[in-house]
C-alpha positions in Angstrom: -23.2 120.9 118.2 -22.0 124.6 118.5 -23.9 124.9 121.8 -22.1 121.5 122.9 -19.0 123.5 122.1 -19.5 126.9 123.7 -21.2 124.8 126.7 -18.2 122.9 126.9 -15.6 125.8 126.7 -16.9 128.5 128.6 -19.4 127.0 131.1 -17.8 123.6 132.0 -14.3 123.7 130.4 -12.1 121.4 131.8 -9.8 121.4 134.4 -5.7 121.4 134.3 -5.9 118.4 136.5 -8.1 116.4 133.6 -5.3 117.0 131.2 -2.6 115.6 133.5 -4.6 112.4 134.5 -3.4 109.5 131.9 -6.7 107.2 132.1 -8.5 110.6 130.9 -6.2 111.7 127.9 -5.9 107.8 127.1 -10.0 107.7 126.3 -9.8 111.0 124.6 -7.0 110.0 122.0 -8.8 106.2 121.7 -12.5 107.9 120.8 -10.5 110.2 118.2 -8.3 107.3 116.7 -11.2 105.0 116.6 -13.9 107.4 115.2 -11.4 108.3 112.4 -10.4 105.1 111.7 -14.0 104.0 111.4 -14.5 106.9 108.7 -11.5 105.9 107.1 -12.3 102.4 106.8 -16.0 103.4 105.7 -14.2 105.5 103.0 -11.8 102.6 101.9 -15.0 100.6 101.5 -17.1 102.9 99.4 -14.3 104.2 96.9 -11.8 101.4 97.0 -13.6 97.2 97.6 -17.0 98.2 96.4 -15.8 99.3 92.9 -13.3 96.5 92.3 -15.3 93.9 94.1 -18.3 95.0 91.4 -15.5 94.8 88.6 -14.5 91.6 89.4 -18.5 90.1 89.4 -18.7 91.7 86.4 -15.8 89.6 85.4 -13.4 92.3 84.3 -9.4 91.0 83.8 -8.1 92.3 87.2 -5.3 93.3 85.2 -7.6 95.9 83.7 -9.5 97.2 86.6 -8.4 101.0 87.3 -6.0 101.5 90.0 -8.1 102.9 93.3 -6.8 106.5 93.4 -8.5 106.3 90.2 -11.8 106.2 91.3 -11.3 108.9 93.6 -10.0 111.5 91.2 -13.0 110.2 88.8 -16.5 111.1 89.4 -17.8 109.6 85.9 -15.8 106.0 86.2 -17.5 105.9 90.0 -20.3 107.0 88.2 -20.8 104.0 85.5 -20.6 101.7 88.2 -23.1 103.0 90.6 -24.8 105.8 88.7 -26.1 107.9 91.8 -22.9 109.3 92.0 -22.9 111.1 89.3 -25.1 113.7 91.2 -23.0 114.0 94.2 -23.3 113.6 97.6 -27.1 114.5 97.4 -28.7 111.9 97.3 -26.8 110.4 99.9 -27.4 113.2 102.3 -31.5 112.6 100.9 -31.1 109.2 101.4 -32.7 108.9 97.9 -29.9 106.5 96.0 -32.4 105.1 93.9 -32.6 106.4 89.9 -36.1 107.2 88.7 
């Protein structure tokens, strides 16, 4: 990725004329609202419907179930639920989610 940048900067940096064409800056803004809105929704999913939606099997009152910032600012109530996270992000960059 850091040679796609310098590549991109110093030996085929773009023109003036590709900033000033509309159908060009158009794709550029779509790929960056859709990739972060795919990441976003991906994060919504994870931290916000997967925890409530587990709740609610569980049959937990709704009226009980934390608010979703909740689980966000609290590793250990994330943590109850599904218990890999209490050890971070590693064993989802290991792709090792299982407990022993």
């Amino acid at each position: 990725m850091l040679f796609a940048g310098w590549f991109n900067y110093h030996k085929a940096a773009p023109k003036l004329a590709w900033f000033q064409d509309v159908e060009s800056m158009l794709n550029h803004h779509l790929a960056g609202l859709l990739g972060l809105g795919s990441l976003s929704w991906a994060g919504h999913q994870v931290h916000v419907s997967l925890p409530i939606n587990q709740f609610l099997n569980a049959g937990v009152d709704p009226k009980e179930i934390p608010l979703p910032h909740e689980f966000i600012l609290n590793r250990d109530l994330l943590a109850q639920l599904y218990p890999s996270f209490a050890e971070g992000a590693t064993p989802f960059l290991t792709l090792n989610s299982s407990r022993d």
